[in-house]
VOBA-1610 file (N, C-alpha, C; in pm, whole numbers, padded with zeros to 5 digits, always signed):
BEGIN
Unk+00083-00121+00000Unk+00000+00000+00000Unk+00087+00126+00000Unk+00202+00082+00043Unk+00289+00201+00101Unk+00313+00296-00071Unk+00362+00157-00135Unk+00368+00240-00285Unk+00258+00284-00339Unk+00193+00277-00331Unk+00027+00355-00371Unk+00071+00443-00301Unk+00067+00469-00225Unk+00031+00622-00144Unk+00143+00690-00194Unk+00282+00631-00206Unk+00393+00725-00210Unk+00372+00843-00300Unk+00312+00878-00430Unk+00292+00981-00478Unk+00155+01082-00437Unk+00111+01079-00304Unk+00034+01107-00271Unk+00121+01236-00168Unk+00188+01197-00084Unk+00265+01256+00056Unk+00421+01265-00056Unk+00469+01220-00169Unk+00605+01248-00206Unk+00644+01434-00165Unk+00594+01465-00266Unk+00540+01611-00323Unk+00587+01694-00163Unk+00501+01632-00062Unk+00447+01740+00057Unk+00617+01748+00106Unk+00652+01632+00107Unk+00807+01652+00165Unk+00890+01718+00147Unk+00898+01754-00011Unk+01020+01856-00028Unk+00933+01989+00049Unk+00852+02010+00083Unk+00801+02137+00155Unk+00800+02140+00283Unk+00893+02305+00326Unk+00948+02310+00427Unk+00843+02325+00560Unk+00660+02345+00527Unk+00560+02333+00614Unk+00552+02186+00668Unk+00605+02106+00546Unk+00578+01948+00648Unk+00646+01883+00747Unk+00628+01803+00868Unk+00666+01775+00999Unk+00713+01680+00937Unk+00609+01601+00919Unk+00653+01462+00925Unk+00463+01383+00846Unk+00536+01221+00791Unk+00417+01147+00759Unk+00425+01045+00782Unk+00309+00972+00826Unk+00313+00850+00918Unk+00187+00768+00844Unk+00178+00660+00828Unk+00175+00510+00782Unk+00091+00441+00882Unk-00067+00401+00899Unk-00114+00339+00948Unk-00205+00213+00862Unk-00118+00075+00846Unk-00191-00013+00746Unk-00308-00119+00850Unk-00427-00129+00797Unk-00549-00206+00849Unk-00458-00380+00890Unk-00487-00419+00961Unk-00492-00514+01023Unk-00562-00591+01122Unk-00621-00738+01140Unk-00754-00743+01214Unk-00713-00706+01359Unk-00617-00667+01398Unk-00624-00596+01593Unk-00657-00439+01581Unk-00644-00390+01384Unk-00688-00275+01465Unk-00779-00190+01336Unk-00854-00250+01297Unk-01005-00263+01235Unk-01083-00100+01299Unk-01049-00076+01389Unk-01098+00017+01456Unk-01030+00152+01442Unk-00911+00143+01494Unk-00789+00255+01441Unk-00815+00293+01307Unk-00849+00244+01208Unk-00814+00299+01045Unk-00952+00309+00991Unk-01038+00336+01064Unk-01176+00355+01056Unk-01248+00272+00886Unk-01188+00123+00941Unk-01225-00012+00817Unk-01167+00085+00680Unk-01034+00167+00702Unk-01016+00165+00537Unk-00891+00055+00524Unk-00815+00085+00424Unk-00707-00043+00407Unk-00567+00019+00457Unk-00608+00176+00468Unk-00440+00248+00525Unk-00542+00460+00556Unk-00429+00479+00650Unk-00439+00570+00719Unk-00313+00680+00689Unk-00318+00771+00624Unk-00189+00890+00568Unk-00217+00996+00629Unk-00153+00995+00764Unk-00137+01167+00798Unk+00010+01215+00764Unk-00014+01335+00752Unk+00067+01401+00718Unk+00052+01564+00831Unk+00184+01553+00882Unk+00165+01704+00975Unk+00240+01804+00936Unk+00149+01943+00929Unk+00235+02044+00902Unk+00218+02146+00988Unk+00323+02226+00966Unk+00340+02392+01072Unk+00198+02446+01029Unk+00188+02496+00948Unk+00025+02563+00943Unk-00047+02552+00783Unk-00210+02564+00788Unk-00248+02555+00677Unk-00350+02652+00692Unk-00469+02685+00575Unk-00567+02733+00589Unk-00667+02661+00652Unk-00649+02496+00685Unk-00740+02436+00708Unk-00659+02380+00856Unk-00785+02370+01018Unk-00686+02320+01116Unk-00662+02136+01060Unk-00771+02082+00963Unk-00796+01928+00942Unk-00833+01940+00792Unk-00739+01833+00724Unk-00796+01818+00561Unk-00824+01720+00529Unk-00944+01631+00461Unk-00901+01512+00474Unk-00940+01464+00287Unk-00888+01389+00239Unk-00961+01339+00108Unk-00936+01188+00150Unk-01021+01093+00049Unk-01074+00955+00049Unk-00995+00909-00095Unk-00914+00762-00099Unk-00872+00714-00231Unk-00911+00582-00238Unk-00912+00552-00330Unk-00931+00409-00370Unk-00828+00377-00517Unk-00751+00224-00499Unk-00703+00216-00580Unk-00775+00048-00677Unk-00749+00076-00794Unk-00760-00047-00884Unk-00829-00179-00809Unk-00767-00213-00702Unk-00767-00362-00626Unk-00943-00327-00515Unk-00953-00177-00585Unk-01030-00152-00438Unk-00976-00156-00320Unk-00880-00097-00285Unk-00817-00080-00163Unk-00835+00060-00131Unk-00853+00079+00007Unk-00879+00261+00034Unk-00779+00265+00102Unk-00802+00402+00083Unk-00725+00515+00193Unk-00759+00613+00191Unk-00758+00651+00364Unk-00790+00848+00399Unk-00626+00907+00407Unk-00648+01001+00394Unk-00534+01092+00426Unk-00583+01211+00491Unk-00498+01200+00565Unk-00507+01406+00657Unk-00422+01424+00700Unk-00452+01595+00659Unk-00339+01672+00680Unk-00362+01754+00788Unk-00319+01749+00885Unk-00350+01791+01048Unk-00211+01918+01073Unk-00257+02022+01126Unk-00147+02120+01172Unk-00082+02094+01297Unk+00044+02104+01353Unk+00086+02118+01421Unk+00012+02134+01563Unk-00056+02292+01565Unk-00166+02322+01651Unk-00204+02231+01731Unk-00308+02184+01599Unk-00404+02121+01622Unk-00400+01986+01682Unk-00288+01918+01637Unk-00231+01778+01701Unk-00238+01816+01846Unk-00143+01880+01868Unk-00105+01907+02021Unk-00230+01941+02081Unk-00320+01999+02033Unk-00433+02038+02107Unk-00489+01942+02159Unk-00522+01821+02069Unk-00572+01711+02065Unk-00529+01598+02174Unk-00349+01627+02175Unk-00239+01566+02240Unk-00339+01581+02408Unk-00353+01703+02427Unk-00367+01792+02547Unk-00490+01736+02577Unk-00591+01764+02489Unk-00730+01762+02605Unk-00778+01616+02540Unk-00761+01524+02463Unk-00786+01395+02412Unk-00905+01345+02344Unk-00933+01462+02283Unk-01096+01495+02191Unk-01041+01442+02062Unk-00936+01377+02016Unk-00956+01326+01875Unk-00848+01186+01916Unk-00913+01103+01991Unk-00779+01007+02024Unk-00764+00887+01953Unk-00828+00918+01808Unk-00774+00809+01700Unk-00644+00852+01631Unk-00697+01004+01648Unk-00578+01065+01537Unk-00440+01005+01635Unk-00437+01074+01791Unk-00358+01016+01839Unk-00298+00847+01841Unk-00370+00750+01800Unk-00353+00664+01806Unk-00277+00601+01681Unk-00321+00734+01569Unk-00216+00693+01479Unk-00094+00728+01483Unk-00038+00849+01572Unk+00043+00889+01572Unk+00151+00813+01648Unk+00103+00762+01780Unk+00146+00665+01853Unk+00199+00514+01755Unk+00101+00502+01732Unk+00136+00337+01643Unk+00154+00342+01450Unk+00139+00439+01435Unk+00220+00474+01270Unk+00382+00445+01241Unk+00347+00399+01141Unk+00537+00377+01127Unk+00532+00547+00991Unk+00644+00554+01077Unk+00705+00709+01022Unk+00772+00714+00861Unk+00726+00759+00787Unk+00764+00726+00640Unk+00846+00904+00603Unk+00846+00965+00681Unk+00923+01088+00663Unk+00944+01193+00819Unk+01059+01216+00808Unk+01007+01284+00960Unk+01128+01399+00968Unk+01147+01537+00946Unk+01202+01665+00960Unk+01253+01676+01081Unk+01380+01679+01099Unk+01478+01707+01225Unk+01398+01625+01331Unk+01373+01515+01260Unk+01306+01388+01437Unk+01210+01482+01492Unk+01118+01527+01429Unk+01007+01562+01527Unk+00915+01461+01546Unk+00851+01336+01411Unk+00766+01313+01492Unk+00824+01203+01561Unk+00958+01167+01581Unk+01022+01113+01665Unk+01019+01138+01814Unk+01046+01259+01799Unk+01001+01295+01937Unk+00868+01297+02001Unk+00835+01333+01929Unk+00654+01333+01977Unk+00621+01204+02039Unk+00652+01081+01955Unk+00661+00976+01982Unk+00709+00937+02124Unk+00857+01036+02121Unk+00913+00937+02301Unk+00812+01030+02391Unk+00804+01133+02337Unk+00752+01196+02445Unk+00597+01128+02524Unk+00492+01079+02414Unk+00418+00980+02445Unk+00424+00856+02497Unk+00577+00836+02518Unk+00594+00661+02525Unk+00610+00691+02688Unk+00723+00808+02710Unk+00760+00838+02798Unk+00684+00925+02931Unk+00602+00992+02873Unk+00518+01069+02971Unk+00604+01070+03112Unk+00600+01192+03140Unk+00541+01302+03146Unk+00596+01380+03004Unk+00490+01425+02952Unk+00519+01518+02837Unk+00459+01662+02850Unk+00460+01754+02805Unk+00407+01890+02821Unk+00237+01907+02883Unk+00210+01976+02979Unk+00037+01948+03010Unk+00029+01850+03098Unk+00079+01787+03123Unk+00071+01642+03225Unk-00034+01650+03331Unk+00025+01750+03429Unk-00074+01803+03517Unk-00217+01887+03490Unk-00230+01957+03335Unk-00364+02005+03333Unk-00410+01880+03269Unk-00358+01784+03208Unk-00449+01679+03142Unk-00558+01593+03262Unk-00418+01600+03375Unk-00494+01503+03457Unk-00614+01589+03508Unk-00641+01729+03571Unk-00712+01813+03573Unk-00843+01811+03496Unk-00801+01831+03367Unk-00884+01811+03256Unk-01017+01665+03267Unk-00893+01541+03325Unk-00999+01431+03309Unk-01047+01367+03431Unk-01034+01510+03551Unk-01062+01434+03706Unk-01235+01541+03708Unk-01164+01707+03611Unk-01321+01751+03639Unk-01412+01713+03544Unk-01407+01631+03432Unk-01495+01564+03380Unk-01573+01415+03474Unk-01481+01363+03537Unk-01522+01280+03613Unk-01579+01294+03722Unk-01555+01427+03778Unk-01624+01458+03906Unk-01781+01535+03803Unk-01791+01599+03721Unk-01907+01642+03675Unk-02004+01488+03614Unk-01975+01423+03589Unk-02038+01292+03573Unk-02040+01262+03639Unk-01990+01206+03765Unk-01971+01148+03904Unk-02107+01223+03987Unk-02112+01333+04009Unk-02189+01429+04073Unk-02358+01425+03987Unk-02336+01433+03869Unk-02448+01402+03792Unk-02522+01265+03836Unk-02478+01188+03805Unk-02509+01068+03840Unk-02579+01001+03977Unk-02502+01085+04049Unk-02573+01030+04188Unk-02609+01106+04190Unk-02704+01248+04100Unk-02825+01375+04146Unk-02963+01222+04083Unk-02883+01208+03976Unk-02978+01141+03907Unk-03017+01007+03989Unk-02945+00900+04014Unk-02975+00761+04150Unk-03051+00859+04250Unk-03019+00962+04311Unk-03152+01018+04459Unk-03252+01019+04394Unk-03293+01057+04234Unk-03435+01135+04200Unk-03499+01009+04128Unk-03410+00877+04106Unk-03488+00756+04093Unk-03446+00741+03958Unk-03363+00811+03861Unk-03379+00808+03737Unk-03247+00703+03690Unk-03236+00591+03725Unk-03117+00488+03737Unk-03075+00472+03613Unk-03161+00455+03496Unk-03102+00429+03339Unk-02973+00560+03317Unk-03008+00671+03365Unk-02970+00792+03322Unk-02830+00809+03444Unk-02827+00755+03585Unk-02739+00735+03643Unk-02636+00653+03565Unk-02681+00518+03562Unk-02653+00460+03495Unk-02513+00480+03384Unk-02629+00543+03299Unk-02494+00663+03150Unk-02370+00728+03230Unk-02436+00803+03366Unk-02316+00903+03368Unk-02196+00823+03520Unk-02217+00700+03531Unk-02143+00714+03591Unk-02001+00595+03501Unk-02119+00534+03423Unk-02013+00431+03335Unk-01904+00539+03240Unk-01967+00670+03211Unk-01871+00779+03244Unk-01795+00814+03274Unk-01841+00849+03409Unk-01723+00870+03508Unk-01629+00763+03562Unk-01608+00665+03534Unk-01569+00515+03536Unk-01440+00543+03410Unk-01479+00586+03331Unk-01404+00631+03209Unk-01322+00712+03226Unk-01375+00803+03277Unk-01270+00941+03278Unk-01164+00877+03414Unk-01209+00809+03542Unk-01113+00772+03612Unk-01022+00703+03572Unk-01063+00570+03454Unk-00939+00478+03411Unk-00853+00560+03353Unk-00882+00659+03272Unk-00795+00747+03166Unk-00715+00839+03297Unk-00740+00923+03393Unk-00689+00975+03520Unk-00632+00878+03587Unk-00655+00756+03605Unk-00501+00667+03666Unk-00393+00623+03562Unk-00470+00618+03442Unk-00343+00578+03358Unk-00244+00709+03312Unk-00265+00778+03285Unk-00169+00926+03316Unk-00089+00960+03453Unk-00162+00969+03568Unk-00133+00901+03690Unk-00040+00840+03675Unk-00018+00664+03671Unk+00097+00610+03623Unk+00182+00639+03557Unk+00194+00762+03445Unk+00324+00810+03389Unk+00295+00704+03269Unk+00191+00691+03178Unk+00114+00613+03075Unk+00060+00721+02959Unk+00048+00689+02831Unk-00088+00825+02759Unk-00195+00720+02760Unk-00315+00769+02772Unk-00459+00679+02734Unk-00455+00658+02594Unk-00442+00514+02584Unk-00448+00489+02435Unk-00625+00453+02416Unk-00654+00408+02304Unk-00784+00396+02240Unk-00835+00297+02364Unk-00803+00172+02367Unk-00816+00071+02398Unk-00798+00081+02567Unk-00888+00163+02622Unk-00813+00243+02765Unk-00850+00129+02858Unk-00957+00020+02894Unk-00989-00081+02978Unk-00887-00212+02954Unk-00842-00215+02853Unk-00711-00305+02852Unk-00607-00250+02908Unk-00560-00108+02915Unk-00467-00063+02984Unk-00459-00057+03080Unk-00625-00045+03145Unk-00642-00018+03302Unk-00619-00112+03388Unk-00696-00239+03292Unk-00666-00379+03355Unk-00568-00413+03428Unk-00446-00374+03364Unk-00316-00430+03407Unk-00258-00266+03516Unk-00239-00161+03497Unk-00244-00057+03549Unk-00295-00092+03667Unk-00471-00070+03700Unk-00537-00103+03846Unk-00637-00111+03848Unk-00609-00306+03868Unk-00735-00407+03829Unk-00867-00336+03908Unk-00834-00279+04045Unk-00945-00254+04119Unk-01074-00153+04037Unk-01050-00075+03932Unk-01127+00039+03872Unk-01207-00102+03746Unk-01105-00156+03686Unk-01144-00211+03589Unk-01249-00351+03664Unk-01241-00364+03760Unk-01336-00436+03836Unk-01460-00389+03867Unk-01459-00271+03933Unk-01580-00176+03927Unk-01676-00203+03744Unk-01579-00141+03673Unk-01657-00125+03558Unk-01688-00237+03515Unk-01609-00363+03547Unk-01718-00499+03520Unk-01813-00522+03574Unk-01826-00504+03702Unk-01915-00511+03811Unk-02022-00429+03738Unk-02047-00317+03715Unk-02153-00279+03670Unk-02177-00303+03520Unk-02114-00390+03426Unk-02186-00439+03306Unk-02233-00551+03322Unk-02156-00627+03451Unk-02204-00785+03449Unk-02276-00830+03546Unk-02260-00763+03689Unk-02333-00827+03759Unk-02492-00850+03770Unk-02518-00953+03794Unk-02651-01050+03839Unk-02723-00933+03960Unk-02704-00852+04030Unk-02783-00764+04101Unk-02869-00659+04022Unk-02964-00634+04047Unk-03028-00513+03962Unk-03018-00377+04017Unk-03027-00302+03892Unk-02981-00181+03863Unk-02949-00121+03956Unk-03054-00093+03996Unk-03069-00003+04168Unk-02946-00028+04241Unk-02950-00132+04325Unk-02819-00192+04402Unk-02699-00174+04326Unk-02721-00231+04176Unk-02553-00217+04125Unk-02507-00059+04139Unk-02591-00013+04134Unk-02549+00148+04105Unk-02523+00172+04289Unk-02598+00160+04362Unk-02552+00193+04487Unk-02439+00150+04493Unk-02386+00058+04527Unk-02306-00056+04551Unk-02175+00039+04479Unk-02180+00058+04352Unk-02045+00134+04227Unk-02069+00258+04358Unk-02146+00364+04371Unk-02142+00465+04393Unk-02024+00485+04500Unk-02051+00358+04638Unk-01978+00348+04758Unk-01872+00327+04746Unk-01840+00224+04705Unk-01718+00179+04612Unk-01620+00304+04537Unk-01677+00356+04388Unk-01642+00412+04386Unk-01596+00573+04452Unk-01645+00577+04502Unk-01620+00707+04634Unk-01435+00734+04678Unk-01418+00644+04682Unk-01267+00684+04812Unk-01220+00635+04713Unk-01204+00545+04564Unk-01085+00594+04428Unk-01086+00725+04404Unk-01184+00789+04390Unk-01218+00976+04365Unk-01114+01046+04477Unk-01189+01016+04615Unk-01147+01064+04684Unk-00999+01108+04717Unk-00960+00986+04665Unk-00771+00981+04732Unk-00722+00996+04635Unk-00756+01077+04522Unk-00703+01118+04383Unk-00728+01283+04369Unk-00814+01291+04494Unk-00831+01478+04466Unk-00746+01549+04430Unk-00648+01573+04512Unk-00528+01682+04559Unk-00492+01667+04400Unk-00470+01537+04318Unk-00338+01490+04241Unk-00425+01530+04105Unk-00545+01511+04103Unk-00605+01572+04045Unk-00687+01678+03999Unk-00671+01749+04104Unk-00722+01896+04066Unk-00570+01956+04062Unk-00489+01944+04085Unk-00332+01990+04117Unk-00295+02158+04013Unk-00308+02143+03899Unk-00361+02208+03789Unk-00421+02365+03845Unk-00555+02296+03886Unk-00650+02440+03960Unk-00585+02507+04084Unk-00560+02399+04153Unk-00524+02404+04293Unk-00402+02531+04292Unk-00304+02496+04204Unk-00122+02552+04215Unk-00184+02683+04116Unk-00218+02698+04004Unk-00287+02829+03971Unk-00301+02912+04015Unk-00415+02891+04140Unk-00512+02980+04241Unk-00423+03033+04338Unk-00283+02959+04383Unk-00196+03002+04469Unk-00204+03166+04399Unk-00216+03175+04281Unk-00099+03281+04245Unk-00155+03397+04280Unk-00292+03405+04353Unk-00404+03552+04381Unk-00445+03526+04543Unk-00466+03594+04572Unk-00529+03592+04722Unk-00684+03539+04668Unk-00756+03603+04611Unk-00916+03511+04579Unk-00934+03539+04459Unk-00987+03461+04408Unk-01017+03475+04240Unk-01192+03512+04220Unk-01263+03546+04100Unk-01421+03522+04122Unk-01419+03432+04023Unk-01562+03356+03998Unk-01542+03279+03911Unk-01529+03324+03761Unk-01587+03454+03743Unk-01568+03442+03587Unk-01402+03444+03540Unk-01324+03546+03673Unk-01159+03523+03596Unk-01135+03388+03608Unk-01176+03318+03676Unk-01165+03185+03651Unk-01178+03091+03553Unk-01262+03117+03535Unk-01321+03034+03383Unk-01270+03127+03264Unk-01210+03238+03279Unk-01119+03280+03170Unk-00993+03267+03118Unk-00976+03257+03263Unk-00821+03210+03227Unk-00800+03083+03152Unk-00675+03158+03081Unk-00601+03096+02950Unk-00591+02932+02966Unk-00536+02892+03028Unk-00514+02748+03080Unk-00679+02656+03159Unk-00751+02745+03230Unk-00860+02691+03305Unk-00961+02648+03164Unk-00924+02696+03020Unk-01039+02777+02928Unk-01040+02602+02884Unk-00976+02509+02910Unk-00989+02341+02877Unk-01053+02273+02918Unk-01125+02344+03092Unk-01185+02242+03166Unk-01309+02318+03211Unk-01308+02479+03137Unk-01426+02580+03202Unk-01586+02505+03198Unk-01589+02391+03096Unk-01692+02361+03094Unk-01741+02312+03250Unk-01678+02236+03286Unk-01665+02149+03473Unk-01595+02213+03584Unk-01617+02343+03507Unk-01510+02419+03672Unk-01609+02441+03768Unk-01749+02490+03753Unk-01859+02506+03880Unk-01871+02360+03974Unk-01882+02250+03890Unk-01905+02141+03938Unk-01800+02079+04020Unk-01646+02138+03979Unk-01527+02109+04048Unk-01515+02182+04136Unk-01534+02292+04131Unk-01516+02440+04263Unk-01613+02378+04360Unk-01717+02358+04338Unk-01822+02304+04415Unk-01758+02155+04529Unk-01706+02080+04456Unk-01660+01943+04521Unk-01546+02004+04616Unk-01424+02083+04498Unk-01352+02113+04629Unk-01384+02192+04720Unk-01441+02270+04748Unk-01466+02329+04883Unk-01569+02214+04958Unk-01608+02091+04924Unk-01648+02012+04984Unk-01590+01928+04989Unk-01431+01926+05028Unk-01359+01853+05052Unk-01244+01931+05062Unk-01283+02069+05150Unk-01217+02195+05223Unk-01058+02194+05134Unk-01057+02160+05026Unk-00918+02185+04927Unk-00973+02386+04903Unk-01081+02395+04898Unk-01097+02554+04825Unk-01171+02584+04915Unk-01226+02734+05005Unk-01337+02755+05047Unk-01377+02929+04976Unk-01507+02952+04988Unk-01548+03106+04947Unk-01543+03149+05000Unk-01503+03304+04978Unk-01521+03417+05041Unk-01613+03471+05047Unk-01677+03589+05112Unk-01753+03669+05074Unk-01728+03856+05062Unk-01759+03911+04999Unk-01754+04043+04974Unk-01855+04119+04989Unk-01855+04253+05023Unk-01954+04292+05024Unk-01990+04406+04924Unk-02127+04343+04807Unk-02158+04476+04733Unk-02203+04548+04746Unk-02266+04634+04712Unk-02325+04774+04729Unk-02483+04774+04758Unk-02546+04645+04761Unk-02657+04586+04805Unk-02645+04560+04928Unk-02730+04598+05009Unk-02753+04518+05149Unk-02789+04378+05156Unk-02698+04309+05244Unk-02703+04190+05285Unk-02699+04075+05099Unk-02646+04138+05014Unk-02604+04060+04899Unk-02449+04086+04922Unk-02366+03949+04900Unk-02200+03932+04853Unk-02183+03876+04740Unk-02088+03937+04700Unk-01989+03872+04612Unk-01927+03740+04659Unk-01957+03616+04589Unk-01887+03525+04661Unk-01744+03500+04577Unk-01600+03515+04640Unk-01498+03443+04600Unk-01475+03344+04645Unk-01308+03288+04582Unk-01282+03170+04604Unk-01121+03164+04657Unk-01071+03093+04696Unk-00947+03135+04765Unk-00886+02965+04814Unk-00763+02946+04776Unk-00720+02825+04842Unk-00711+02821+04962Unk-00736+02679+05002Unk-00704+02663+05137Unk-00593+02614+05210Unk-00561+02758+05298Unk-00397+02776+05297Unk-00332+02676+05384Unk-00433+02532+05429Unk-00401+02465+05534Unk-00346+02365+05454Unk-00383+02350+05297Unk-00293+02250+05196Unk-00203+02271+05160
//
């Protein structure tokens, strides 16, 4: 396949915008990765008009292939908050068919190797998604609505395996419950427990809730770490500079739901201020200087 494609990515190489191009051929372990075509051609460059390009080929034999051309940016973006983690997955497991002063060489150790750039907001990133599903979930088990618990905590089950395997000094690959398995059987037990067990709904979901509780718990500090070391840098913040800031702007979607947990678990507490209304404050937020 490789020669099929070669006049496809030749061209891009002599140009000094391209990183590097990487080689992902279909095989039955990973049917999934190459989204059922017969090969996968990214190609990365410093910048384009487009952040993602993609065209579709087919050759003679009927054999396909996608190609995309992904920016720099945009990879890393991806790298960071893990919203496109096929692309990553090609990048990880592609064999490199061109690559400019070893970058995507590096990229590579840097994934193998973790800690890589972001480390600490990633984990951030995937503890307040888990605490906003986590929290959802058991609003939803009090009000009786268990199917819908249900969704958000097999969720939050998710976002924890992906937060211990970073944790470990790991990247979340596609295949994140095989990783966890061996990582820490105890999470990947939970999440069997609630696809397989013989108890009904109700109970299984209680049962995960308790359970899961004190994995959350004894992962706070390490996972909010991100918000936590930030906030040092002001005596009290309000929430909107909060959710503006440059770095917070990854996780602003789950920052109420996270601000909320930590000061209920005295990592953050509010302030109050007083406005120009009687008996109305301004509520801030302020670390707690006893951590």
């Amino acid at each position: 396949m490789e020669d099929i494609l070669r006049p496809l990515y030749q061209e891009r190489t002599s140009q000094q915008n391209t990183l590097g191009v990487l080689l992902v051929e279909k095989n039955e372990q990973n049917r999934a990765f190459t989204e059922n075509f017969n090969a996968i051609l990214l190609i990365i460059v410093q910048e384009a008009e487009e952040a993602v390009f993609t065209k579709h080929y087919v050759d003679q034999r009927n054999e396909t292939a996608s190609m995309y051309i992904v920016t720099e940016n945009q990879l890393k973006e991806w790298m960071l908050l893990g919203t496109n983690r096929k692309v990553i997955e090609w990048l990880y497991h592609g064999r490199i068919l061109f690559d400019r002063n070893e970058y995507v060489y590096n990229l590579k150790t840097e994934m193998k190797e973790f800690p890589f750039y972001g480390r600490k907001m990633k984990m951030t990133i995937e503890f307040a998604k888990l605490i906003k599903r986590y929290t959802d979930g058991k609003a939803f088990f009090n009000d009786g609505h268990y199917l819908d618990a249900y969704n958000h905590i097999l969720h939050s089950l998710h976002h924890l395996a992906r937060l211990s395997i970073i944790e470990n000094g790991y990247y979340p690959e596609l295949t994140v419950w095989n990783q966890v398995r061996h990582i820490e059987p105890e999470i990947y037990k939970l999440y069997e427990e609630l696809l397989t067990s013989d108890e009904d709904l109700q109970k299984r979901l209680e049962l995960l809730f308790l359970a899961s509780e004190f994995l959350i718990h004894s992962r706070t500090e390490r996972g909010a770490e991100h918000l936590l070391s930030l906030m040092k840098e002001k005596e009290w913040w309000s929430i909107n500079e909060l959710l503006n800031h440059e770095e917070v702007s990854h996780y602003s979607v789950d920052l109420v739901t996270l601000m909320e947990y930590l000061i209920e678990r005295q990592l953050v507490r509010s302030v109050s201020i007083q406005t120009k209304g009687h008996g109305i404050f301004h509520r801030y937020y302020q670390i707690n200087k006893e951590i």
